[in-house]
PyMOL Python script that loads the backbone (N, CA, C, O; Angstrom):
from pymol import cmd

cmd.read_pdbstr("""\
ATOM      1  N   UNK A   1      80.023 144.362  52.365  1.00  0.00           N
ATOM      2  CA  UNK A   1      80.101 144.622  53.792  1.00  0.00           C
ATOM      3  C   UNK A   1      78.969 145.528  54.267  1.00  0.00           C
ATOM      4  O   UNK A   1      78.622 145.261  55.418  1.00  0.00           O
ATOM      5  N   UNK A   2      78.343 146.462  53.729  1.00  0.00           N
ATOM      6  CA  UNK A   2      77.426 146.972  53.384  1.00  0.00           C
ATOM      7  C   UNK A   2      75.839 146.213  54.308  1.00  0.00           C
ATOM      8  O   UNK A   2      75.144 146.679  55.210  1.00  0.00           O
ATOM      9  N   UNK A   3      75.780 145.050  53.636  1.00  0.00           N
ATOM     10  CA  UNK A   3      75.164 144.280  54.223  1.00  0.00           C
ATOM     11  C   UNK A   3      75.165 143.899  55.731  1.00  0.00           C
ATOM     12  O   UNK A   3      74.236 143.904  56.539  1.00  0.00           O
ATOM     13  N   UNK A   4      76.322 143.608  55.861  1.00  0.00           N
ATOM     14  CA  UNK A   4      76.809 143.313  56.788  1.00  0.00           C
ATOM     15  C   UNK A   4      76.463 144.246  57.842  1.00  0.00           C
ATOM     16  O   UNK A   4      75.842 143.842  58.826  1.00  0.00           O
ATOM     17  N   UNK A   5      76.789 145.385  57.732  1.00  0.00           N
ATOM     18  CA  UNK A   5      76.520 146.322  58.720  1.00  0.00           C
ATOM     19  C   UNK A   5      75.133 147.155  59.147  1.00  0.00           C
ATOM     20  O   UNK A   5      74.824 147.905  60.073  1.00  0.00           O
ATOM     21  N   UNK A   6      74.594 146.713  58.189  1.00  0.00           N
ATOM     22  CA  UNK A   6      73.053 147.119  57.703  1.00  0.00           C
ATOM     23  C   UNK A   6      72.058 146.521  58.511  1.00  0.00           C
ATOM     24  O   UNK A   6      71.271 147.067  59.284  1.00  0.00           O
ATOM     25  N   UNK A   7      72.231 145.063  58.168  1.00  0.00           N
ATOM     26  CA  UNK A   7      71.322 143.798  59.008  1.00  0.00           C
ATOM     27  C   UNK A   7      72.403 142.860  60.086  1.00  0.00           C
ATOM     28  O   UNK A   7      72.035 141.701  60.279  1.00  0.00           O
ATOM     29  N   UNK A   8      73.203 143.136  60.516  1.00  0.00           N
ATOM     30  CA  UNK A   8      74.061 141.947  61.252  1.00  0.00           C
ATOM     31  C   UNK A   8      73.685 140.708  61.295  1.00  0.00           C
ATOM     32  O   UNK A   8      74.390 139.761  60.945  1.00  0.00           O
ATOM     33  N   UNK A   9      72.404 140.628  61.782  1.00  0.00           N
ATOM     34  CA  UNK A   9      72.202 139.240  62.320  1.00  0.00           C
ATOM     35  C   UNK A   9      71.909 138.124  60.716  1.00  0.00           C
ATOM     36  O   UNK A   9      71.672 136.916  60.711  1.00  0.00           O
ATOM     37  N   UNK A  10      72.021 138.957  59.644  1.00  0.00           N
ATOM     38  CA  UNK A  10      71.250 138.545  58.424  1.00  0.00           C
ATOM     39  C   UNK A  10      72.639 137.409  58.122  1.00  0.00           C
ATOM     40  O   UNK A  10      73.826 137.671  58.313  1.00  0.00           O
ATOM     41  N   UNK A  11      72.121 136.250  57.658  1.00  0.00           N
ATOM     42  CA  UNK A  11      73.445 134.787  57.528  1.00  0.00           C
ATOM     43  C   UNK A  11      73.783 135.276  56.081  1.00  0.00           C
ATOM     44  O   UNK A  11      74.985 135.354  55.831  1.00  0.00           O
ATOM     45  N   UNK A  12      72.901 135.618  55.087  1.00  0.00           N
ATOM     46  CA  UNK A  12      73.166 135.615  53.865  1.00  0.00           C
ATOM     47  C   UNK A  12      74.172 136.464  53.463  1.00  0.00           C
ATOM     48  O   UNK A  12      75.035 136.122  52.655  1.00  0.00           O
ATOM     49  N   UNK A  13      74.106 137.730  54.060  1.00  0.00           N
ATOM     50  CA  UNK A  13      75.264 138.466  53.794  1.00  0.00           C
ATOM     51  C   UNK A  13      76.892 138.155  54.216  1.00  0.00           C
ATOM     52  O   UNK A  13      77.966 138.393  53.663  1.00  0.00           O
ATOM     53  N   UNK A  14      76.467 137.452  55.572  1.00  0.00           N
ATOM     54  CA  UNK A  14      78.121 136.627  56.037  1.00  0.00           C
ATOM     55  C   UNK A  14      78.546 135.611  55.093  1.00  0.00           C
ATOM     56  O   UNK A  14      79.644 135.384  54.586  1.00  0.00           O
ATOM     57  N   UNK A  15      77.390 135.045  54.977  1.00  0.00           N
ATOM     58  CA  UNK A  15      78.122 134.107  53.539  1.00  0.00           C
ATOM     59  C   UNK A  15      78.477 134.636  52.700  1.00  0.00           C
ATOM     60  O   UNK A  15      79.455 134.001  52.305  1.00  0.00           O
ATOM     61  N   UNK A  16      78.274 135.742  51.888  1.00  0.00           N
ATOM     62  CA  UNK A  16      78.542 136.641  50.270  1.00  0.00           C
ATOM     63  C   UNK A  16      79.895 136.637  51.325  1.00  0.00           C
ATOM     64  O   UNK A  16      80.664 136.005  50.602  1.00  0.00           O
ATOM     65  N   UNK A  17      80.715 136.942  52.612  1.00  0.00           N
ATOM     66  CA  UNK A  17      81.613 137.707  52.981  1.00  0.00           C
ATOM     67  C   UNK A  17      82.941 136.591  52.888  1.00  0.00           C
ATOM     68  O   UNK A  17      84.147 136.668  52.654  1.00  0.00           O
ATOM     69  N   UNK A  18      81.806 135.363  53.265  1.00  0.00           N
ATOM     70  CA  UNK A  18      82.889 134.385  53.795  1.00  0.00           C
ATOM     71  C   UNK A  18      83.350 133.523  52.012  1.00  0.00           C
ATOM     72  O   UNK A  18      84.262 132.704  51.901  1.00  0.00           O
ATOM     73  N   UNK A  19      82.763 133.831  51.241  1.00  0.00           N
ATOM     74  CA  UNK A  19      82.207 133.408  50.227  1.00  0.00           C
ATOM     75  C   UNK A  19      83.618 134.370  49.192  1.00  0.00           C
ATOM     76  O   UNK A  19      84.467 133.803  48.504  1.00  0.00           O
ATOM     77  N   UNK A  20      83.528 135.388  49.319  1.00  0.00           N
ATOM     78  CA  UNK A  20      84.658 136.073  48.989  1.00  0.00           C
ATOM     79  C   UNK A  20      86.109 136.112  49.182  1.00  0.00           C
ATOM     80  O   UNK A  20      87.105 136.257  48.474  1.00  0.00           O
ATOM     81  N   UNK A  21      85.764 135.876  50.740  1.00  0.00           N
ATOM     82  CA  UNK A  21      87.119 135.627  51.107  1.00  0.00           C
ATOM     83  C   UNK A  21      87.824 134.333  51.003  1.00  0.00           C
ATOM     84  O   UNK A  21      89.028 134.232  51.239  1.00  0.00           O
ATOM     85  N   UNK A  22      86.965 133.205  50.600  1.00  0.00           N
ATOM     86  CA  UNK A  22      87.723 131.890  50.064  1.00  0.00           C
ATOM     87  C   UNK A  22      88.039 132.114  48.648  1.00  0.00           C
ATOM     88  O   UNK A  22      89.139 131.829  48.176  1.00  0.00           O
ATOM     89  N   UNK A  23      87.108 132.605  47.994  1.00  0.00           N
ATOM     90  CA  UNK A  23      87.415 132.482  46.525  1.00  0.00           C
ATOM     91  C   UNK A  23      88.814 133.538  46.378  1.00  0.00           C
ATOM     92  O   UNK A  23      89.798 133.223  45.709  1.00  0.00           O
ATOM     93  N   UNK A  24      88.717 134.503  46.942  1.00  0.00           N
ATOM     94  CA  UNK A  24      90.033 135.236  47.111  1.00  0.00           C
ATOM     95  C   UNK A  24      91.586 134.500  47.877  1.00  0.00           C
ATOM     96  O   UNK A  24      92.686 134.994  48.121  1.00  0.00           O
ATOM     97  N   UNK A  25      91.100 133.332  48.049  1.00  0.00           N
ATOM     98  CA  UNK A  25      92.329 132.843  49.168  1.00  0.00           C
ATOM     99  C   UNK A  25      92.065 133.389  50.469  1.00  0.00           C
ATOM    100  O   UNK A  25      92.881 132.957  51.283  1.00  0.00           O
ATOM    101  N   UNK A  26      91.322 134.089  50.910  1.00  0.00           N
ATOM    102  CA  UNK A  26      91.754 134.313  52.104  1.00  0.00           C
ATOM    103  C   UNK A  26      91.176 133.557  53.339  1.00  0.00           C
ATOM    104  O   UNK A  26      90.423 134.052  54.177  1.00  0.00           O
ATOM    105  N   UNK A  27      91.550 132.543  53.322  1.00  0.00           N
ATOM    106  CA  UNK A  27      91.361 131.505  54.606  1.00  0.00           C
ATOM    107  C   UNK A  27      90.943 131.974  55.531  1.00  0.00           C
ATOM    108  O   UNK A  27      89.736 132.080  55.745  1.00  0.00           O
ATOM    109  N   UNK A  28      92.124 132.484  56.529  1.00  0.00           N
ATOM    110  CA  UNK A  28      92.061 133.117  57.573  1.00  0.00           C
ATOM    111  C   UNK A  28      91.213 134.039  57.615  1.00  0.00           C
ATOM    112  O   UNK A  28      90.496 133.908  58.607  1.00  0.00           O
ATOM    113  N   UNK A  29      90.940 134.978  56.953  1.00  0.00           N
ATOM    114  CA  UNK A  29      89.626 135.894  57.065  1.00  0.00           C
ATOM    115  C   UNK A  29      88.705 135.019  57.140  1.00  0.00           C
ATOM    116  O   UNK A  29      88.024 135.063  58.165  1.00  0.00           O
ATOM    117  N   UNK A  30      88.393 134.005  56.160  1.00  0.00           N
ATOM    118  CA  UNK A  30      86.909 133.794  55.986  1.00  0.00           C
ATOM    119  C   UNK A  30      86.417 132.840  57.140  1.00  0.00           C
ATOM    120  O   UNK A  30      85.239 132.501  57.260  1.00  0.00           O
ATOM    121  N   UNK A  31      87.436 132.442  57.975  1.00  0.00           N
ATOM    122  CA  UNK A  31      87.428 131.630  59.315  1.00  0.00           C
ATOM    123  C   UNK A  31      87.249 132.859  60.434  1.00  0.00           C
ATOM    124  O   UNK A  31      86.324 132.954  61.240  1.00  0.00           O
ATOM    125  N   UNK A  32      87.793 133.300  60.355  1.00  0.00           N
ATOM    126  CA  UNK A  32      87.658 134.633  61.149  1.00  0.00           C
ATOM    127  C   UNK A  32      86.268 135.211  61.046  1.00  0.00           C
ATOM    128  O   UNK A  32      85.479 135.418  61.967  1.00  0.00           O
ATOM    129  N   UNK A  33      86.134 135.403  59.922  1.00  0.00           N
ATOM    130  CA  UNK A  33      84.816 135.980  59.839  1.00  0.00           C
ATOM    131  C   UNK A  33      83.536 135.365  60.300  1.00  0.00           C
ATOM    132  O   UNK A  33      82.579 135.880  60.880  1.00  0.00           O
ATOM    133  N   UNK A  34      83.819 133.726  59.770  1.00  0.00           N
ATOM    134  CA  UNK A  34      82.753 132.353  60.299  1.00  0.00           C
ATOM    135  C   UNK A  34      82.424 132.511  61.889  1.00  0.00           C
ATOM    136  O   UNK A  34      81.382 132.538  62.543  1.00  0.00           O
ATOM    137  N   UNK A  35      83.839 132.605  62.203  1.00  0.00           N
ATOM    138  CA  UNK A  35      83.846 132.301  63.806  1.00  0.00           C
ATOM    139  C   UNK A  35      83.075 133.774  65.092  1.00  0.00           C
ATOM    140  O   UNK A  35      82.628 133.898  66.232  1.00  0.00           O
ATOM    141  N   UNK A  36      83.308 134.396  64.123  1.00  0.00           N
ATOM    142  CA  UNK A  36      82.450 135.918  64.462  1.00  0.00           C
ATOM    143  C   UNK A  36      81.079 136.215  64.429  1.00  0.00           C
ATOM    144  O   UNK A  36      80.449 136.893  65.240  1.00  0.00           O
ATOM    145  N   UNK A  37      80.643 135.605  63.347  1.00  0.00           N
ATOM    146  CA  UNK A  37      79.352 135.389  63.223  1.00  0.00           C
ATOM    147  C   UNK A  37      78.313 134.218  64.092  1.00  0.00           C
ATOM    148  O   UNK A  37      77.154 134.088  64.485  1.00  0.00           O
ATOM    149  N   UNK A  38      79.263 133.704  64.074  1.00  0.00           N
ATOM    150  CA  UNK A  38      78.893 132.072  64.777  1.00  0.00           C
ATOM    151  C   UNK A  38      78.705 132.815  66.663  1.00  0.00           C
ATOM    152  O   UNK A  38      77.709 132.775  67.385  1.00  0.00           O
ATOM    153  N   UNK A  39      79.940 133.359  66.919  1.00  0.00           N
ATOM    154  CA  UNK A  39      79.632 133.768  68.286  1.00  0.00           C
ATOM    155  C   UNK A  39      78.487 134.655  68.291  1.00  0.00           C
ATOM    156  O   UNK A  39      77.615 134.402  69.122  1.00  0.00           O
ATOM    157  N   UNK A  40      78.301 135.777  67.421  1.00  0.00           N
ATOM    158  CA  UNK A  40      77.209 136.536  67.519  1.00  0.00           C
ATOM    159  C   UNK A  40      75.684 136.080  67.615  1.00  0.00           C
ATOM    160  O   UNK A  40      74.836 136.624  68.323  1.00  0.00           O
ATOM    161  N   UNK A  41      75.481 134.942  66.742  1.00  0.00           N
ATOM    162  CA  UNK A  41      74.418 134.566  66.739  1.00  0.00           C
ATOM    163  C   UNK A  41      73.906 133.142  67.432  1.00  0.00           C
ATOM    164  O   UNK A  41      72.856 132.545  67.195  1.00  0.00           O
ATOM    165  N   UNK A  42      75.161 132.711  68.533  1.00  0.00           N
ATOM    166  CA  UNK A  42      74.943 132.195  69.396  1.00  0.00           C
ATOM    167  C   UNK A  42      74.424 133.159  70.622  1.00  0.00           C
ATOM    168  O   UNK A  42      73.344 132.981  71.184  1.00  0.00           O
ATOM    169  N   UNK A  43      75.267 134.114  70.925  1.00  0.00           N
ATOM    170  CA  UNK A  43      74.673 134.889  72.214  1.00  0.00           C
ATOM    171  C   UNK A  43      73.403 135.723  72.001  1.00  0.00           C
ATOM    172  O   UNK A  43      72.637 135.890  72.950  1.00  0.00           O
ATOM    173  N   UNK A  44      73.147 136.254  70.790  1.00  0.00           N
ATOM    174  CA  UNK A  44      71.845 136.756  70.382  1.00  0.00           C
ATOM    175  C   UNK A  44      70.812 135.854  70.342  1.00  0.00           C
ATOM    176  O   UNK A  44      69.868 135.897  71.131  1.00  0.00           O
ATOM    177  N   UNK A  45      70.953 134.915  69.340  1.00  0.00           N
ATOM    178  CA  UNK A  45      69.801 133.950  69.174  1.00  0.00           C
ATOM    179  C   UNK A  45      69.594 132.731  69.968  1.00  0.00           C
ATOM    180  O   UNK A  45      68.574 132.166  70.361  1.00  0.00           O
ATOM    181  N   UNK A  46      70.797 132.496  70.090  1.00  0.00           N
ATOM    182  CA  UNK A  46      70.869 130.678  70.572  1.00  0.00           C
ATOM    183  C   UNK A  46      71.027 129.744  69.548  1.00  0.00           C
ATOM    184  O   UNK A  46      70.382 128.699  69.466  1.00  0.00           O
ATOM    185  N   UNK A  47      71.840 130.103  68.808  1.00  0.00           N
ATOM    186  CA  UNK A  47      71.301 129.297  67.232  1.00  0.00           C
ATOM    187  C   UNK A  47      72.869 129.139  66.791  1.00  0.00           C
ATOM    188  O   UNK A  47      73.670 130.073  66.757  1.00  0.00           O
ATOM    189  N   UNK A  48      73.063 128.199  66.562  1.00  0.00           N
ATOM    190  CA  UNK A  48      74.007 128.104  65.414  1.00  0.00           C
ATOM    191  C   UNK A  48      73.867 128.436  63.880  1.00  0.00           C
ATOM    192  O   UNK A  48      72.699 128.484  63.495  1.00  0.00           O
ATOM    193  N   UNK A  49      74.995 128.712  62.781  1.00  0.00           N
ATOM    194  CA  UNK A  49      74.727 128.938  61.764  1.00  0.00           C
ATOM    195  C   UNK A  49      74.551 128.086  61.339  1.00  0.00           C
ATOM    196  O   UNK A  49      75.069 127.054  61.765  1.00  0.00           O
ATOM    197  N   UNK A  50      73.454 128.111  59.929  1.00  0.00           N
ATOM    198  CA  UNK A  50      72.971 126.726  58.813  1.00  0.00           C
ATOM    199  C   UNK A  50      74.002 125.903  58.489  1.00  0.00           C
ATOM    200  O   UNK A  50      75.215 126.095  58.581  1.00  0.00           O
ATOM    201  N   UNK A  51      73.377 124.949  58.094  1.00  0.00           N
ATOM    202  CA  UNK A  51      74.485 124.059  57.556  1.00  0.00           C
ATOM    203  C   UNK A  51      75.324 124.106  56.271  1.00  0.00           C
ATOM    204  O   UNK A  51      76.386 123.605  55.901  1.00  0.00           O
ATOM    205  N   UNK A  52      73.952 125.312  55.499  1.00  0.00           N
ATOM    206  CA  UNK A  52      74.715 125.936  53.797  1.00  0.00           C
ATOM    207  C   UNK A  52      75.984 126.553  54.677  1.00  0.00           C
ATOM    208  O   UNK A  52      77.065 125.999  54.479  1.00  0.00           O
ATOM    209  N   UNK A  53      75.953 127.631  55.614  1.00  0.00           N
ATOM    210  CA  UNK A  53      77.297 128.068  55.973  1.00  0.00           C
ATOM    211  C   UNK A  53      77.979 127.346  55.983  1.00  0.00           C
ATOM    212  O   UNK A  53      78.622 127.171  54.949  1.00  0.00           O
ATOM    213  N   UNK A  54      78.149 126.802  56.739  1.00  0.00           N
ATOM    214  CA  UNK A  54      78.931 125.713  57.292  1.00  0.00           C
ATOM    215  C   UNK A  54      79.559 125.130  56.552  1.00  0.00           C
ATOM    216  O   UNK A  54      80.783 125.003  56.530  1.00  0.00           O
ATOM    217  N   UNK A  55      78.439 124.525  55.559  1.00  0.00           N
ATOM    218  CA  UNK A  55      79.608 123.467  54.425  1.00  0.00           C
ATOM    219  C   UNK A  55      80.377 124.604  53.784  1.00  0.00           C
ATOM    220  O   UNK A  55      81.352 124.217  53.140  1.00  0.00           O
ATOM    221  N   UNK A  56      80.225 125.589  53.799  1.00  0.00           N
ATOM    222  CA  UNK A  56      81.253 126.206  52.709  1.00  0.00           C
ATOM    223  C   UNK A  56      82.327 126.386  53.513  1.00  0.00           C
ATOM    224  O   UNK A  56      82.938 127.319  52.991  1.00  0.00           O
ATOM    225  N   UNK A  57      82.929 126.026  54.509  1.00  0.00           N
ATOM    226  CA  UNK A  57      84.310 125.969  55.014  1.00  0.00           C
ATOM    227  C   UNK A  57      84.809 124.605  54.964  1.00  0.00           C
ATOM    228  O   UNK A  57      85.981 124.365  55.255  1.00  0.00           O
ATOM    229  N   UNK A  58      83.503 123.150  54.405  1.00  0.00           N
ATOM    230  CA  UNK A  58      84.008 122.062  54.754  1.00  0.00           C
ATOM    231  C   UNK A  58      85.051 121.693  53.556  1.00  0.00           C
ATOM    232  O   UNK A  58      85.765 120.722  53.809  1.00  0.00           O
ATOM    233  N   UNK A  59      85.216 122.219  52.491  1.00  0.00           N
ATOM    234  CA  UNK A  59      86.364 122.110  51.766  1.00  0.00           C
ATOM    235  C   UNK A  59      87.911 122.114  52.473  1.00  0.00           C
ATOM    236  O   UNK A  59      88.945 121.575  52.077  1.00  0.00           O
ATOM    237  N   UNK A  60      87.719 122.720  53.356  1.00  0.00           N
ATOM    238  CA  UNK A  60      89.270 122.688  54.290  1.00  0.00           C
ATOM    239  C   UNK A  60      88.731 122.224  55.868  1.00  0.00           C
ATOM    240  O   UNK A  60      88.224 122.824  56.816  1.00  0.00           O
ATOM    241  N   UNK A  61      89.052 121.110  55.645  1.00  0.00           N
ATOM    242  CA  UNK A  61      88.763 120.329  57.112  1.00  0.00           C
ATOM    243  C   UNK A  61      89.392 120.798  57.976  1.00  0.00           C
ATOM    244  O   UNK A  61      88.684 121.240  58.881  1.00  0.00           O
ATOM    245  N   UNK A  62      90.894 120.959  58.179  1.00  0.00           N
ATOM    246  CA  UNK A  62      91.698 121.598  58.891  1.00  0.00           C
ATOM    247  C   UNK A  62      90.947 123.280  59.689  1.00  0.00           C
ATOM    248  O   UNK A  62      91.300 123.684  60.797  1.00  0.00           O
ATOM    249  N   UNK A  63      90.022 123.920  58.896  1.00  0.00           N
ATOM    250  CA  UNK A  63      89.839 124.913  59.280  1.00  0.00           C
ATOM    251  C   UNK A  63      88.450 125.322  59.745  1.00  0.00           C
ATOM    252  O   UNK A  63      88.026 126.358  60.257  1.00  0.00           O
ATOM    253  N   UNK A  64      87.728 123.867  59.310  1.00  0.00           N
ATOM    254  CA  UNK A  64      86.445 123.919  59.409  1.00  0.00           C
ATOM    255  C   UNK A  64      86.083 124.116  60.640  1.00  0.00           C
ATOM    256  O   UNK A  64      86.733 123.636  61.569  1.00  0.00           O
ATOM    257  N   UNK A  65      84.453 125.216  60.916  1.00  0.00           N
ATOM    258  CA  UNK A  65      84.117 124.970  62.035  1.00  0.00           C
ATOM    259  C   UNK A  65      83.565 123.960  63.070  1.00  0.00           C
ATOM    260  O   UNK A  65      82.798 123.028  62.826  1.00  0.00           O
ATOM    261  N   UNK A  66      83.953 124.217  63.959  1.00  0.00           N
ATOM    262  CA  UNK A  66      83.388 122.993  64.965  1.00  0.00           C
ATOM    263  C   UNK A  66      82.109 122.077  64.409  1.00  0.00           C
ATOM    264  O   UNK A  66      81.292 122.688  63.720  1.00  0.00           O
ATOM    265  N   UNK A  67      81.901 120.839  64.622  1.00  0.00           N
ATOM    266  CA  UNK A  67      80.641 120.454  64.784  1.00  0.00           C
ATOM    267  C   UNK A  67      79.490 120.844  65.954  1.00  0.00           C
ATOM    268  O   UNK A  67      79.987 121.437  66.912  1.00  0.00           O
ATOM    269  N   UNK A  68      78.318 120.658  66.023  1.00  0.00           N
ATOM    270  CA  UNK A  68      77.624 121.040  67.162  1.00  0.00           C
ATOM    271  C   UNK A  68      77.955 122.052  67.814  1.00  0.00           C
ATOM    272  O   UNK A  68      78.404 122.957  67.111  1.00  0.00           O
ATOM    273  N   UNK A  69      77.906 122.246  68.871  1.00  0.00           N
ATOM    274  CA  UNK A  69      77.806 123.072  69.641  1.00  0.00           C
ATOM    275  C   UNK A  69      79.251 123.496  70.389  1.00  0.00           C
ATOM    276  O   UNK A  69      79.395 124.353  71.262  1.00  0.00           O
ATOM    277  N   UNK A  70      80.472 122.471  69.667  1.00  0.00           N
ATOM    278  CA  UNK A  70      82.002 123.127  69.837  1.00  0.00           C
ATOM    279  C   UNK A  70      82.052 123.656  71.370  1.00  0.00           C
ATOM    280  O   UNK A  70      82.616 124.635  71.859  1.00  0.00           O
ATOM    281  N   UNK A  71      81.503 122.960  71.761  1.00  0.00           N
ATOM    282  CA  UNK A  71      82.060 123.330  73.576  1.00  0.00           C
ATOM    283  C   UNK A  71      81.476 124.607  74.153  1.00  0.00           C
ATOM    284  O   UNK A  71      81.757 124.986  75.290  1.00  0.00           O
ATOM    285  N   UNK A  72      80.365 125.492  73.052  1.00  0.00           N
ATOM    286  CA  UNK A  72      80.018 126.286  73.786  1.00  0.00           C
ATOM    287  C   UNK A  72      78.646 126.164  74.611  1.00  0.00           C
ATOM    288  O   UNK A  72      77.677 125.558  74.155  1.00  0.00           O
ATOM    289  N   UNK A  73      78.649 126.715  75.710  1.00  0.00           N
ATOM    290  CA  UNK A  73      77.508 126.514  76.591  1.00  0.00           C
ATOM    291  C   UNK A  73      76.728 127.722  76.879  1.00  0.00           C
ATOM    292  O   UNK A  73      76.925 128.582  77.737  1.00  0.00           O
ATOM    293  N   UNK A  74      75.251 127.561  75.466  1.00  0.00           N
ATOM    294  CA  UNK A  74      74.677 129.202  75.683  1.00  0.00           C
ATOM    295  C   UNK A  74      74.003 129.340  76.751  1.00  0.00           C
ATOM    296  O   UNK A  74      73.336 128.465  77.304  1.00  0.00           O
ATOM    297  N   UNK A  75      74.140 130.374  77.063  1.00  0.00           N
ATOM    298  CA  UNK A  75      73.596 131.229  78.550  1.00  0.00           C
ATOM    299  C   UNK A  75      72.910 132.272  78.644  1.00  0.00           C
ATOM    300  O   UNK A  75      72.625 132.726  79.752  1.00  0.00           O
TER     301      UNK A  75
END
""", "prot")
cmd.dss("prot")
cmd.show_as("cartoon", "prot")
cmd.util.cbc("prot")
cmd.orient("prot")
């Protein structure tokens, strides 16, 4: 977390986070956490996260994040 708080905008460290929290079971965090990051670096950058992120939630379809741009409209 360390990371995390260090560089925010840095993807690699959200992954070690989100990355943990699946291998730990914890779903809900690591969706939580996806979806946090994902907003952040939409309103900062304009960018969605990579697609390495990404696939690592596609193991659970049910929880996976949106495709594209999921209805948001950056501004």
């Amino acid at each position: 977390m360390a990371g995390v708080r260090a560089e925010p905008l840095r993807e690699s460290a959200h992954r070690a986070v989100v990355s943990v929290h699946l291998a730990e079971g914890n779903l809900h965090e690591a969706i939580r956490h996806y979806h946090a990051f994902r907003r952040m670096v939409l309103d900062e950058l304009g960018v969605e996260p990579s697609p390495r992120f990404t696939h690592l939630l596609s193991a659970f379809p049910s929880l996976s994040p949106p495709a594209g741009d999921g209805g948001v409209t950056p501004g």
